[in-house]
Every structure is written in structure tokens, then in C-alpha cells.
PDB file of N, CA, C and O in Angstrom:
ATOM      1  N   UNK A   1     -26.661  12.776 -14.098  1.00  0.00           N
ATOM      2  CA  UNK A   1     -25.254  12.678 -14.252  1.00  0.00           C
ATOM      3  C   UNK A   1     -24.819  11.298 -13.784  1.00  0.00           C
ATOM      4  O   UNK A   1     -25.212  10.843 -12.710  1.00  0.00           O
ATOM      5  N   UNK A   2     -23.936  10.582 -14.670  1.00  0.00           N
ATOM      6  CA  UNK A   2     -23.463   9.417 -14.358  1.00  0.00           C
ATOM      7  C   UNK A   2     -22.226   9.345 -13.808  1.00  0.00           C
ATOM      8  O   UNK A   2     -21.460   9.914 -14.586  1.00  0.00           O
ATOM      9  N   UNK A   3     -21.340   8.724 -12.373  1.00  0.00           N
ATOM     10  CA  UNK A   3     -20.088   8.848 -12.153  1.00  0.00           C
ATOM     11  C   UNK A   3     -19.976   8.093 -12.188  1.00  0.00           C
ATOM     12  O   UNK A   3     -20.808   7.325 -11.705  1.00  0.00           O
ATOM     13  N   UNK A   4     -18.805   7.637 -12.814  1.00  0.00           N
ATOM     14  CA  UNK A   4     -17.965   5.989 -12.923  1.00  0.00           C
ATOM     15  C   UNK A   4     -16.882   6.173 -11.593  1.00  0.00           C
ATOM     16  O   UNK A   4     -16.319   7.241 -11.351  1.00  0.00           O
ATOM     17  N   UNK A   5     -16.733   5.127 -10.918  1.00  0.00           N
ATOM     18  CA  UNK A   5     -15.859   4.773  -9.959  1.00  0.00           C
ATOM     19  C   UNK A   5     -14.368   3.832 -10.472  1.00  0.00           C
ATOM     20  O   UNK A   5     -14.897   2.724 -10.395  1.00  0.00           O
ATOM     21  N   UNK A   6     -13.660   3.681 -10.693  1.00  0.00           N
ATOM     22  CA  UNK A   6     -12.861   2.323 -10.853  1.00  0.00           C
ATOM     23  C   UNK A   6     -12.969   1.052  -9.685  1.00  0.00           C
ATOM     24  O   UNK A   6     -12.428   1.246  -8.597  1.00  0.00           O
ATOM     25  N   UNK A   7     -13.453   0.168  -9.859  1.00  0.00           N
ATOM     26  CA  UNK A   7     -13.333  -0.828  -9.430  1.00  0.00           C
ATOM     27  C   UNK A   7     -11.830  -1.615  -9.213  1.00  0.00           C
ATOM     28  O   UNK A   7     -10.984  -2.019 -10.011  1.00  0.00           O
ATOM     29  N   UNK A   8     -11.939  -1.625  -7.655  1.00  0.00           N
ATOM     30  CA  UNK A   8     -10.367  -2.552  -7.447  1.00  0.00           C
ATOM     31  C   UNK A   8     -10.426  -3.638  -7.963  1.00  0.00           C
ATOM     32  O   UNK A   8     -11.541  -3.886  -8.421  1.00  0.00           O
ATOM     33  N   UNK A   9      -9.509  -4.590  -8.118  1.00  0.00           N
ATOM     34  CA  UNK A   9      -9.396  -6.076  -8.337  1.00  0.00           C
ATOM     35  C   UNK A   9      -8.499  -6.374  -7.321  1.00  0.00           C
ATOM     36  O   UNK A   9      -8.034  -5.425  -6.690  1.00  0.00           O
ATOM     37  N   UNK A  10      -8.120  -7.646  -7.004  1.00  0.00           N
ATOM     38  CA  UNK A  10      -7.009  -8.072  -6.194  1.00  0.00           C
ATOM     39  C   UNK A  10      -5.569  -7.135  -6.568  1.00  0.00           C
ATOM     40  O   UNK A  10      -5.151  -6.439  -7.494  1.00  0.00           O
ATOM     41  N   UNK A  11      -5.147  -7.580  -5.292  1.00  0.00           N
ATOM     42  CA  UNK A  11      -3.277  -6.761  -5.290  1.00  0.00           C
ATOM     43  C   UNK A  11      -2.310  -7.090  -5.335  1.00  0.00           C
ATOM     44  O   UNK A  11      -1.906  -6.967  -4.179  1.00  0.00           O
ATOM     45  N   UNK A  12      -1.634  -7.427  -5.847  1.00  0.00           N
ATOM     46  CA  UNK A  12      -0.545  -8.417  -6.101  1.00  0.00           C
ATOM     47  C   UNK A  12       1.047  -7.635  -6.086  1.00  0.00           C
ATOM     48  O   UNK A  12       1.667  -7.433  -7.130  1.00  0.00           O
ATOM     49  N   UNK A  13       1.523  -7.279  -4.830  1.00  0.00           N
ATOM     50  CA  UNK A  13       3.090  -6.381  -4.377  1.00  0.00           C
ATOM     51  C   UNK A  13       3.619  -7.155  -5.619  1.00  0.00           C
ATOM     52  O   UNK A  13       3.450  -8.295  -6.053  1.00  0.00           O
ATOM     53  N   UNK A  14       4.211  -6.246  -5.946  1.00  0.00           N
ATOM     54  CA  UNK A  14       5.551  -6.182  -6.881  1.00  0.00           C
ATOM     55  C   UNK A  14       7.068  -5.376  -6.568  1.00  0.00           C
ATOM     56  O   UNK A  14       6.927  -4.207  -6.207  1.00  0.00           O
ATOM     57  N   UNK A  15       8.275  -5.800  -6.653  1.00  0.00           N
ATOM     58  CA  UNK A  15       9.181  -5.249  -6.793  1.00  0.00           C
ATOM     59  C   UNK A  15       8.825  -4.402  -5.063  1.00  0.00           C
ATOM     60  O   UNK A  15       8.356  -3.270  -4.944  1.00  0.00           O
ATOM     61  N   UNK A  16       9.082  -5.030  -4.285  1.00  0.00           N
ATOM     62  CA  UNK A  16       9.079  -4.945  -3.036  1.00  0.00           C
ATOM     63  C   UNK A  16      11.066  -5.092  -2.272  1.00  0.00           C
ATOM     64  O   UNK A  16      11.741  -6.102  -2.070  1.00  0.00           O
ATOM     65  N   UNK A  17      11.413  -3.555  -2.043  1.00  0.00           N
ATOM     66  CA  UNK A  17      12.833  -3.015  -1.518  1.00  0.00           C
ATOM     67  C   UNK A  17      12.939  -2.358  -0.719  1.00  0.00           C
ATOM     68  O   UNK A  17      12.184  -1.392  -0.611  1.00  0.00           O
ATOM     69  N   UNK A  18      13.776  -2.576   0.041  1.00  0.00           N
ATOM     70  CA  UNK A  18      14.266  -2.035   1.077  1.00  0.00           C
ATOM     71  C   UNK A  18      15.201  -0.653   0.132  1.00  0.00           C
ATOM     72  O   UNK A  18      15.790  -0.748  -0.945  1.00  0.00           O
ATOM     73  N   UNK A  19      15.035   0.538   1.016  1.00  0.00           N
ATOM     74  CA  UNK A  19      15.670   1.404   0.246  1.00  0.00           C
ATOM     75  C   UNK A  19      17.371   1.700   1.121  1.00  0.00           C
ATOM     76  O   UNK A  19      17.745   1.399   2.254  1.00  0.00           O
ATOM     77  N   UNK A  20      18.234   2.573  -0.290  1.00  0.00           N
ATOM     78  CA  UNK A  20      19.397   3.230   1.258  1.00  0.00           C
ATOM     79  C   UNK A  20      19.314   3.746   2.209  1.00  0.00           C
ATOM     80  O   UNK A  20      20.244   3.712   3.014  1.00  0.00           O
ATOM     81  N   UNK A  21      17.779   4.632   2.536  1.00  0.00           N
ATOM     82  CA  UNK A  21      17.554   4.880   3.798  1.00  0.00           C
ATOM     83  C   UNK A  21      16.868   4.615   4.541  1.00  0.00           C
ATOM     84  O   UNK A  21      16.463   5.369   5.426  1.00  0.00           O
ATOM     85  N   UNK A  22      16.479   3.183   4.333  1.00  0.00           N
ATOM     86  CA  UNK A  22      15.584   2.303   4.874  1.00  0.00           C
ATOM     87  C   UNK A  22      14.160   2.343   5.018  1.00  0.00           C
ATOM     88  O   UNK A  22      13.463   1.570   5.675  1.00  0.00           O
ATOM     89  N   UNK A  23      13.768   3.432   4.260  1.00  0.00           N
ATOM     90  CA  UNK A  23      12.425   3.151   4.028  1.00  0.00           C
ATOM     91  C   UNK A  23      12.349   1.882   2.969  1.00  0.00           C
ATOM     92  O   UNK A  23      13.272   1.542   2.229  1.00  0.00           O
ATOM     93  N   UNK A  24      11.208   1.332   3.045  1.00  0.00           N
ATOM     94  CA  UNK A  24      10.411   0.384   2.576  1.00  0.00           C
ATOM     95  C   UNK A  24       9.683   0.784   0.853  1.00  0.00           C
ATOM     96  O   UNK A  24       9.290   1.912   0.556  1.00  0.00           O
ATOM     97  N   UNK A  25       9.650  -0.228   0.060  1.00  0.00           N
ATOM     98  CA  UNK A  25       9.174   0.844  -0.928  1.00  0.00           C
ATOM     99  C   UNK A  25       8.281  -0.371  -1.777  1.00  0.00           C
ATOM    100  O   UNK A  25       8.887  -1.434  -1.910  1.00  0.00           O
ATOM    101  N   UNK A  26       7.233  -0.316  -2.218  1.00  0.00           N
ATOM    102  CA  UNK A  26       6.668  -1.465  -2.893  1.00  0.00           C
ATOM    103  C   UNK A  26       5.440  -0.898  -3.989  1.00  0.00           C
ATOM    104  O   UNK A  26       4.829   0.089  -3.580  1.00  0.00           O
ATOM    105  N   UNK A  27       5.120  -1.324  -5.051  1.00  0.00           N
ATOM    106  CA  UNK A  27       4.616  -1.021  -6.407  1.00  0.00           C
ATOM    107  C   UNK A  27       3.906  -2.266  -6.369  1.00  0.00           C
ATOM    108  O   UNK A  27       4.424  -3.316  -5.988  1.00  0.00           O
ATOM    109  N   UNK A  28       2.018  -2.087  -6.996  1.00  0.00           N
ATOM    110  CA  UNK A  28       1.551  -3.139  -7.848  1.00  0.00           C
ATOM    111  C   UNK A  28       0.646  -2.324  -8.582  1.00  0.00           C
ATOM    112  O   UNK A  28       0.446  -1.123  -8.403  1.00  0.00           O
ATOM    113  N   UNK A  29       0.004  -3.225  -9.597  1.00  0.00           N
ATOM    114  CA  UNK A  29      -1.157  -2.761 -10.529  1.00  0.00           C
ATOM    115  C   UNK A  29      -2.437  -2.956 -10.214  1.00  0.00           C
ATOM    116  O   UNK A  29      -2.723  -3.970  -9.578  1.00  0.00           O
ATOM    117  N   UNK A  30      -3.308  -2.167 -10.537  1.00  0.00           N
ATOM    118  CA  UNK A  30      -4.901  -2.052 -10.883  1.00  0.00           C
ATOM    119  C   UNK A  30      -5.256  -1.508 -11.715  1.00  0.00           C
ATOM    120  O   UNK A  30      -4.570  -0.999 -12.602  1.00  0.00           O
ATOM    121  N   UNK A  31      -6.848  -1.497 -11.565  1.00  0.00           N
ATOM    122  CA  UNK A  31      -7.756  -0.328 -12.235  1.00  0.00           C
ATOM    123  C   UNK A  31      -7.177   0.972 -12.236  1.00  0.00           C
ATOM    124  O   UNK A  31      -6.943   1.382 -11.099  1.00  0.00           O
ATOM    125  N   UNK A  32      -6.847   1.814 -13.241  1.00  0.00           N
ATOM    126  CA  UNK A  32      -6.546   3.182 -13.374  1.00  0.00           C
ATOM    127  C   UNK A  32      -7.323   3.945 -12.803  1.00  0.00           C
ATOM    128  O   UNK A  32      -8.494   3.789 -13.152  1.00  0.00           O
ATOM    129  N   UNK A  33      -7.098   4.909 -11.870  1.00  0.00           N
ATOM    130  CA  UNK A  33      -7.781   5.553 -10.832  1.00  0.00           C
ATOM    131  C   UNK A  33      -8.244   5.255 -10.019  1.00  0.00           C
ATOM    132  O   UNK A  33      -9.035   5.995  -9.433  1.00  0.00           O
ATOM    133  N   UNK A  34      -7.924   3.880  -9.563  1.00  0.00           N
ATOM    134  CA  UNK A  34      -8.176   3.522  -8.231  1.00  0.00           C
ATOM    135  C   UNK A  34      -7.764   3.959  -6.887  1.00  0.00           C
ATOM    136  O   UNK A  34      -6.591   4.310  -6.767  1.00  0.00           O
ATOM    137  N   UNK A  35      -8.455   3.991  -5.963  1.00  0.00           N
ATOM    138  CA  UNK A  35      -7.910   5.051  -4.848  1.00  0.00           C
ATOM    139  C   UNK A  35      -7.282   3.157  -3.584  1.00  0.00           C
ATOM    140  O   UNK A  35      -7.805   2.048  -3.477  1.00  0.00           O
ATOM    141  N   UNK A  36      -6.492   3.549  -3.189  1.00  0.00           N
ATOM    142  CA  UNK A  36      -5.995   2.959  -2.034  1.00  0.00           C
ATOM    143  C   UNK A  36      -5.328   3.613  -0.869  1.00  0.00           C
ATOM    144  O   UNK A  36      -4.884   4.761  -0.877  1.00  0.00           O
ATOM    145  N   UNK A  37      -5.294   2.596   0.351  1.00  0.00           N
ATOM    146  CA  UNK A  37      -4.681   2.598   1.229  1.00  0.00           C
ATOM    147  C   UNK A  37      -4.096   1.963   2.245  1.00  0.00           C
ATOM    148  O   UNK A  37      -4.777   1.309   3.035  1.00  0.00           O
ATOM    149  N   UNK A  38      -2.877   2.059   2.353  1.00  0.00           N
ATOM    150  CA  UNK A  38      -1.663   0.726   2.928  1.00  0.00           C
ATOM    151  C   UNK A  38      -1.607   1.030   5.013  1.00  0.00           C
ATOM    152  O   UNK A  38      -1.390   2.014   5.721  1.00  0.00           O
ATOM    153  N   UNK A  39      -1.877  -0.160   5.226  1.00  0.00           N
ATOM    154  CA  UNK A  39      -1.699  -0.247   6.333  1.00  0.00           C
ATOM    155  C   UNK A  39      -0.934  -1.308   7.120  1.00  0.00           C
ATOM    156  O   UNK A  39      -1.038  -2.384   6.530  1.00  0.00           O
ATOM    157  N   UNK A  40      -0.036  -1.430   8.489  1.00  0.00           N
ATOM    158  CA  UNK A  40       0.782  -2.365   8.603  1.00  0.00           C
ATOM    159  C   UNK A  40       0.657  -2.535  10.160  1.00  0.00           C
ATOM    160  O   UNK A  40      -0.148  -1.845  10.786  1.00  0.00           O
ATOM    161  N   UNK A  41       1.189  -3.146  10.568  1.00  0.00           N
ATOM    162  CA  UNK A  41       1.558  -4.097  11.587  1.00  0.00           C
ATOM    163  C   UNK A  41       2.722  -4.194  11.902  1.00  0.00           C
ATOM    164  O   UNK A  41       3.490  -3.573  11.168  1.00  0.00           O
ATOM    165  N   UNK A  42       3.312  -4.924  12.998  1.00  0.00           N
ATOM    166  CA  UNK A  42       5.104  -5.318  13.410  1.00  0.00           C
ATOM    167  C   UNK A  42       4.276  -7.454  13.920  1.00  0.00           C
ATOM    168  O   UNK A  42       4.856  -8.538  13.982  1.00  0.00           O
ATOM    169  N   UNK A  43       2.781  -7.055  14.150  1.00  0.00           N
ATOM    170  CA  UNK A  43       2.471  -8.622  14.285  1.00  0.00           C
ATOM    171  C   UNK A  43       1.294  -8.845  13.641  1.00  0.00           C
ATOM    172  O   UNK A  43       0.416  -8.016  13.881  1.00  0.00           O
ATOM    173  N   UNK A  44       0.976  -9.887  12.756  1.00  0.00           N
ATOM    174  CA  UNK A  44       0.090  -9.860  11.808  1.00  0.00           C
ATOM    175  C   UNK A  44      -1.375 -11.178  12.422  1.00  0.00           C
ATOM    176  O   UNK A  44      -2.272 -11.857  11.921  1.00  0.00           O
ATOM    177  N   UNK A  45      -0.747 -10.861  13.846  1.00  0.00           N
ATOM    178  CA  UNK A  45      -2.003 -11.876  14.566  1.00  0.00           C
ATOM    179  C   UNK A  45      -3.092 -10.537  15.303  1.00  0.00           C
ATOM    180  O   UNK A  45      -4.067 -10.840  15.991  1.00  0.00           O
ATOM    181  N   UNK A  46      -2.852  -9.623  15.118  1.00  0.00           N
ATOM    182  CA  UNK A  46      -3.900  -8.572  15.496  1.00  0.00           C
ATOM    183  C   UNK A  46      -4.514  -7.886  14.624  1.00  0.00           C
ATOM    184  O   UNK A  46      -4.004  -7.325  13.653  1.00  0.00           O
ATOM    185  N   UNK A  47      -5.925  -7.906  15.014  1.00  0.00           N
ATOM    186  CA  UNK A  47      -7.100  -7.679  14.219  1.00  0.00           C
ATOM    187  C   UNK A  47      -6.854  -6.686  13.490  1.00  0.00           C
ATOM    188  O   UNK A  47      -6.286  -5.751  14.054  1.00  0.00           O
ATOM    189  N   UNK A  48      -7.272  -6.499  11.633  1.00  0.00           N
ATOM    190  CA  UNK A  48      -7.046  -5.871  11.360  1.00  0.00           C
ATOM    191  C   UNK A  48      -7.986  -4.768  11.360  1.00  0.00           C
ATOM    192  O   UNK A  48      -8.118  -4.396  10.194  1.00  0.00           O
ATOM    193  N   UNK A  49      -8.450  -4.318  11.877  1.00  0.00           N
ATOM    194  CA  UNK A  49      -9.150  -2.936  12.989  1.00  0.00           C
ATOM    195  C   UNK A  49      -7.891  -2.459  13.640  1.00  0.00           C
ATOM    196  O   UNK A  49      -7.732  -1.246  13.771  1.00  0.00           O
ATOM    197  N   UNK A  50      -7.027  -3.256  14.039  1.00  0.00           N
ATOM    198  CA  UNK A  50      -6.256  -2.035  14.804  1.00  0.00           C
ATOM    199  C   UNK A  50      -4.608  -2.289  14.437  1.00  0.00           C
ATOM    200  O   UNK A  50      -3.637  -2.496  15.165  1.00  0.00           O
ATOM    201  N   UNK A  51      -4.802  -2.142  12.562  1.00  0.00           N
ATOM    202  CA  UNK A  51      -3.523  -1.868  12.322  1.00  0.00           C
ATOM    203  C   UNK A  51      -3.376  -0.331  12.000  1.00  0.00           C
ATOM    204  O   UNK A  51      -4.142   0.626  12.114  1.00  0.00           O
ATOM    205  N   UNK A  52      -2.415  -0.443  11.666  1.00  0.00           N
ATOM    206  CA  UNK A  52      -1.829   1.590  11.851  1.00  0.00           C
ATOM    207  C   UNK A  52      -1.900   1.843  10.160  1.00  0.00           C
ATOM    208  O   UNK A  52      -1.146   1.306   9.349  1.00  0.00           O
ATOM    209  N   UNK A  53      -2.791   2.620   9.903  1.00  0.00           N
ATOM    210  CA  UNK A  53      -2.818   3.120   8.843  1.00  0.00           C
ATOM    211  C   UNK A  53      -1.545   4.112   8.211  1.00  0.00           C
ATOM    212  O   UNK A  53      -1.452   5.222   8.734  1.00  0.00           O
ATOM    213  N   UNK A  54      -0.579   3.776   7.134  1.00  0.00           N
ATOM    214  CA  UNK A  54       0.441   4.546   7.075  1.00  0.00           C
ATOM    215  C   UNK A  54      -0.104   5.802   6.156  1.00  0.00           C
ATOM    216  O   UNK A  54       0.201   6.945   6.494  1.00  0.00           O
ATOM    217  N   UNK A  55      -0.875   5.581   5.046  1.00  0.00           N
ATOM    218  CA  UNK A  55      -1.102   6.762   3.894  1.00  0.00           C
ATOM    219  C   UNK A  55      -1.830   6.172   2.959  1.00  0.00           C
ATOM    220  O   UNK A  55      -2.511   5.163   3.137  1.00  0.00           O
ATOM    221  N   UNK A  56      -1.647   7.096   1.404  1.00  0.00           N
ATOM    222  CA  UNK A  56      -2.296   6.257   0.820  1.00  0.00           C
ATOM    223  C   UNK A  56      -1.200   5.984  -1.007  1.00  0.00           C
ATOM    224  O   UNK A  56      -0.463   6.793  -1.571  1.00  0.00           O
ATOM    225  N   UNK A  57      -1.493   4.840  -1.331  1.00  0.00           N
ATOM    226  CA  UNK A  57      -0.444   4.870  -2.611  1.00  0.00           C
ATOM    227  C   UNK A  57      -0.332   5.596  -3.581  1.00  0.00           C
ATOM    228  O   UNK A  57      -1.440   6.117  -3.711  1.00  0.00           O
ATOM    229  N   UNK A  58       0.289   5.937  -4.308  1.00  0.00           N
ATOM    230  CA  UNK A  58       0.353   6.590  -5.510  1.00  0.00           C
ATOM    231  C   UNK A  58       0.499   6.301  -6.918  1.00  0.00           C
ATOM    232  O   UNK A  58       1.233   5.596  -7.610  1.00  0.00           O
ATOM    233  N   UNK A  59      -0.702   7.295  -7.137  1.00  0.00           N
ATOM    234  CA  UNK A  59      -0.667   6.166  -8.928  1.00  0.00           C
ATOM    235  C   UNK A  59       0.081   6.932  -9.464  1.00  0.00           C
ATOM    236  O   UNK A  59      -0.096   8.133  -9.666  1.00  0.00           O
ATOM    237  N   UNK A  60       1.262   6.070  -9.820  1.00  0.00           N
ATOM    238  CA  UNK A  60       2.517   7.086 -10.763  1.00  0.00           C
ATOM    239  C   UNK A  60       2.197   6.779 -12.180  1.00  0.00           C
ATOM    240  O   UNK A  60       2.608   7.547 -13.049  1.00  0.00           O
ATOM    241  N   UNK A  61       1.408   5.587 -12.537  1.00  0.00           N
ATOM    242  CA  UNK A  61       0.847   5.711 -13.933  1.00  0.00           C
ATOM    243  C   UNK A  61      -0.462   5.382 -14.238  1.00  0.00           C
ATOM    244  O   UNK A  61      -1.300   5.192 -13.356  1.00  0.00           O
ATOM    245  N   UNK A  62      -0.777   5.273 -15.808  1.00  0.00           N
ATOM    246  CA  UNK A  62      -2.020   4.788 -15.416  1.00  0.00           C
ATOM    247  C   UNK A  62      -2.113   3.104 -14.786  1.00  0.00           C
ATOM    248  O   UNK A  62      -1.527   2.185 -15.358  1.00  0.00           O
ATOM    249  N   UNK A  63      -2.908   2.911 -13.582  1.00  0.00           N
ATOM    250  CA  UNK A  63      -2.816   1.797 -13.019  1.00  0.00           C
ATOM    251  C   UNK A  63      -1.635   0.856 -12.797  1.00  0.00           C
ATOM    252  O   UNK A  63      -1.631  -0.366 -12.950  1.00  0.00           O
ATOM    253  N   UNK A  64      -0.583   1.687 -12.389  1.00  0.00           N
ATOM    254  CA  UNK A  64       0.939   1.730 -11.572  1.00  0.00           C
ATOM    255  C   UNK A  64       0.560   2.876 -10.190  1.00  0.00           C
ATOM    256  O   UNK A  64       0.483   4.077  -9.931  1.00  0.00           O
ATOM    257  N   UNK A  65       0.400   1.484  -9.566  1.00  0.00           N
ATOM    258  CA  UNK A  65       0.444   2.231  -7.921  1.00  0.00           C
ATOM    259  C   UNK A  65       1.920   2.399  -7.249  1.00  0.00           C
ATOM    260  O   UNK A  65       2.760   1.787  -7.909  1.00  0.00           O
ATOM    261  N   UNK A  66       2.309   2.881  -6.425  1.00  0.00           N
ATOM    262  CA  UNK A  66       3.654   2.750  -5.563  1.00  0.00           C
ATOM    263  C   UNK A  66       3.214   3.229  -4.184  1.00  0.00           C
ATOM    264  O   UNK A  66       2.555   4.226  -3.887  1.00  0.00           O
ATOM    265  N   UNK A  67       3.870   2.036  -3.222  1.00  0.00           N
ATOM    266  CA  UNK A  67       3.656   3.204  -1.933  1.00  0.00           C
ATOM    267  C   UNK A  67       5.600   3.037  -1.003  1.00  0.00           C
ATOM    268  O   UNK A  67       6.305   2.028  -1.002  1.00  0.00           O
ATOM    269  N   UNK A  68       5.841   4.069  -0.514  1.00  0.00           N
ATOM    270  CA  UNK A  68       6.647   4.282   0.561  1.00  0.00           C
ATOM    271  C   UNK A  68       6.516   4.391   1.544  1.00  0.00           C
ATOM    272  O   UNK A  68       5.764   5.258   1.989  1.00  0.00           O
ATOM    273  N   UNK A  69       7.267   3.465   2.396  1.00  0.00           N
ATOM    274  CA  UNK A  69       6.828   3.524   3.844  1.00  0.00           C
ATOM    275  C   UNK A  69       8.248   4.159   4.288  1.00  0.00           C
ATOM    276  O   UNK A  69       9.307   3.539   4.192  1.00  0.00           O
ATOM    277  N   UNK A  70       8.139   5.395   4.756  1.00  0.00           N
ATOM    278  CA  UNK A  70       9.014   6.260   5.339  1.00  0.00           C
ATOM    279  C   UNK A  70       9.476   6.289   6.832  1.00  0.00           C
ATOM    280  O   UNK A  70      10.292   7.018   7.398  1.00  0.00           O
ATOM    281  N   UNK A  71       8.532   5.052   7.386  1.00  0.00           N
ATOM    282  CA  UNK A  71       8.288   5.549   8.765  1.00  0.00           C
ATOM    283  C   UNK A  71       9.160   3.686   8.925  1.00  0.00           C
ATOM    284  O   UNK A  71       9.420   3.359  10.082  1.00  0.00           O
ATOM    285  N   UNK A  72       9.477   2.793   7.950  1.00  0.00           N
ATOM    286  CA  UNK A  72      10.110   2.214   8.305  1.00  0.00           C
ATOM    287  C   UNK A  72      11.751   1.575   9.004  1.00  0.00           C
ATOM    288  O   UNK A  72      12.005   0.484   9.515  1.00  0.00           O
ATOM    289  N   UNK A  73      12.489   2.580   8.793  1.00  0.00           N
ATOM    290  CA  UNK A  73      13.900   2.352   9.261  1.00  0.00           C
ATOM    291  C   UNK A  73      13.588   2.079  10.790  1.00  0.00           C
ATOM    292  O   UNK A  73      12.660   2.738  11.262  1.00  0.00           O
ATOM    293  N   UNK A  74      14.132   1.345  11.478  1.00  0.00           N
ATOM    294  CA  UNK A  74      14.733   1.015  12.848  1.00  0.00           C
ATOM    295  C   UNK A  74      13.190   0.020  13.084  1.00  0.00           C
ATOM    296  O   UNK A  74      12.874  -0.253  14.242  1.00  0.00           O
ATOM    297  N   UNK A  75      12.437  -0.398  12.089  1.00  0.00           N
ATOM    298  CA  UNK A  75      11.658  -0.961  12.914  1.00  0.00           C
ATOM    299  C   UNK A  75      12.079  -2.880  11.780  1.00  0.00           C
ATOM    300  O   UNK A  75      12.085  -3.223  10.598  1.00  0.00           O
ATOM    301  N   UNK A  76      12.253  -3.305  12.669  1.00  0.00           N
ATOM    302  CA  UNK A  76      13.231  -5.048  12.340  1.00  0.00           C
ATOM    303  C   UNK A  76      11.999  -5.962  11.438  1.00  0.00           C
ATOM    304  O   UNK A  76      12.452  -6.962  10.879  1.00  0.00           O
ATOM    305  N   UNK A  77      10.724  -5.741  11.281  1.00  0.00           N
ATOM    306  CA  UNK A  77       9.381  -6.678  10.586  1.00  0.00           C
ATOM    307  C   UNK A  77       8.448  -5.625  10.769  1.00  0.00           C
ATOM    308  O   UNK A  77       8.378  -4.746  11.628  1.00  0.00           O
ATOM    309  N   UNK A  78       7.733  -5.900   9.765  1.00  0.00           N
ATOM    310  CA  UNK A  78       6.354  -4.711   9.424  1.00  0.00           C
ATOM    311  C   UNK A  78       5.695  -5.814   8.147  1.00  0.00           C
ATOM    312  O   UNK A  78       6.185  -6.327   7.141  1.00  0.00           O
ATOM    313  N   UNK A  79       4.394  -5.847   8.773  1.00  0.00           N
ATOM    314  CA  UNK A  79       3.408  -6.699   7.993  1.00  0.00           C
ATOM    315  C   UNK A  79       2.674  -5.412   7.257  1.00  0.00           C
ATOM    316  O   UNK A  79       2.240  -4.388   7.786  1.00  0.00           O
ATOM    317  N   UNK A  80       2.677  -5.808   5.825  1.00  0.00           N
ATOM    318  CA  UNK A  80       1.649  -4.641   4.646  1.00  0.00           C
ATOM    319  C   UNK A  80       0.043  -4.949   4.711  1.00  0.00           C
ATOM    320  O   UNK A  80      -0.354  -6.087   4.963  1.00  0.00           O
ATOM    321  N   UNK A  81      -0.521  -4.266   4.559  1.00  0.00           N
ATOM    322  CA  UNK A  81      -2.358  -4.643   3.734  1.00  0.00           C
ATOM    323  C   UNK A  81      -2.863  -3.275   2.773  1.00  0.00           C
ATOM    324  O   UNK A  81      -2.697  -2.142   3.226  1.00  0.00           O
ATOM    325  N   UNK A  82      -3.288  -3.422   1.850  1.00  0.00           N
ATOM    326  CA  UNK A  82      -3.113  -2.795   1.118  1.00  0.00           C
ATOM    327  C   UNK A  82      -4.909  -3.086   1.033  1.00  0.00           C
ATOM    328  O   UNK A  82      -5.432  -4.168   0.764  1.00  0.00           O
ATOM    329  N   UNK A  83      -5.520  -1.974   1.301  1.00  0.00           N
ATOM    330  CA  UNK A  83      -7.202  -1.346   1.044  1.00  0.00           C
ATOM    331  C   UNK A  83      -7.339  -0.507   0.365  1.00  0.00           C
ATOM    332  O   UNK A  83      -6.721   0.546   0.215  1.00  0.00           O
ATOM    333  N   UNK A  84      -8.557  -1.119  -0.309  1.00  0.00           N
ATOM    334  CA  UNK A  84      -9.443  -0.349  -1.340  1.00  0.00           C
ATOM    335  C   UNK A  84     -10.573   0.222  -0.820  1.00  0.00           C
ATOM    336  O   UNK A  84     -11.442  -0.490  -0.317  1.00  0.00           O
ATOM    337  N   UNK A  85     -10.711   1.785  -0.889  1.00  0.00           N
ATOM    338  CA  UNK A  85     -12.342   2.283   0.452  1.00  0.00           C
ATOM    339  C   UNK A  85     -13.255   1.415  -0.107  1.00  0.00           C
ATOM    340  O   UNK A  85     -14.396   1.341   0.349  1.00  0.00           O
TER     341      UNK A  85
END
């Protein structure tokens, strides 16, 4: 049996907003069925080993990711990274 994986390519944020209730909200493209996961910071000088993993994005199409960061209101800067396992 053969399984195909999708291969990431680079990530390129798109259409990156602040929402009305202050979550955070940002969309880019890949490989269709690519799996990811967004992680952030408030300072982007610490190793990224010990940034805070928020979740993981969602492919709302084929290879249309989106992720929401829900956990952003009241916090003033939040650095993104966006991983592929």
C-alpha cells in the first residue's frame, strides 16, 4: 500500500485582522491536505522550543488554510509561526 503525504511549501500570511472581538484571524495557502500548526510568542527573541503552541489551522478549502487566535484579546503584541509536523 502506497500513502501519499502532502508536502508543505513555504507560508506566506495573508489577509491578516484583527477581529470585533479581538481575536486575531489570519489565512494562507498550500498543498491541499496539508496538516499545520500555529504557534506564538508576546517576544520573538525566545527560542522557538518554548513558544506556546495555540492549535492547529484549518483547511477551509482545498489548500486555503485559516487560523484564529481566540486567546488573543487583552494581549497588546503576539508574534505567529506557523509549522508543518
Amino acid at each position: 500500500m502506497n500513502i501519499s503525504v502532502p508536502v508543505a511549501t513555504a507560508v506566506t500570511l495573508n489577509s491578516p485582522k484583527k477581529m470585533a472581538n479581538g481575536a486575531f484571524q489570519f489565512s494562507f495557502t498550500n498543498a491541499p491536505g496539508a496538516q499545520f500548526g500555529v504557534v506564538a510568542v508576546t517576544n520573538p527573541t525566545i527560542l522557538p522550543t518554548n513558544w506556546t503552541s495555540l492549535g492547529g489551522a484549518v483547511e477551509i478549502g482545498p489548500g486555503q488554510f485559516q487560523f484564529t487566535d481566540a486567546q488573543a484579546p487583552g494581549i497588546p503584541q503576539r508574534f505567529y509561526r506557523v509549522r508543518s509536523p
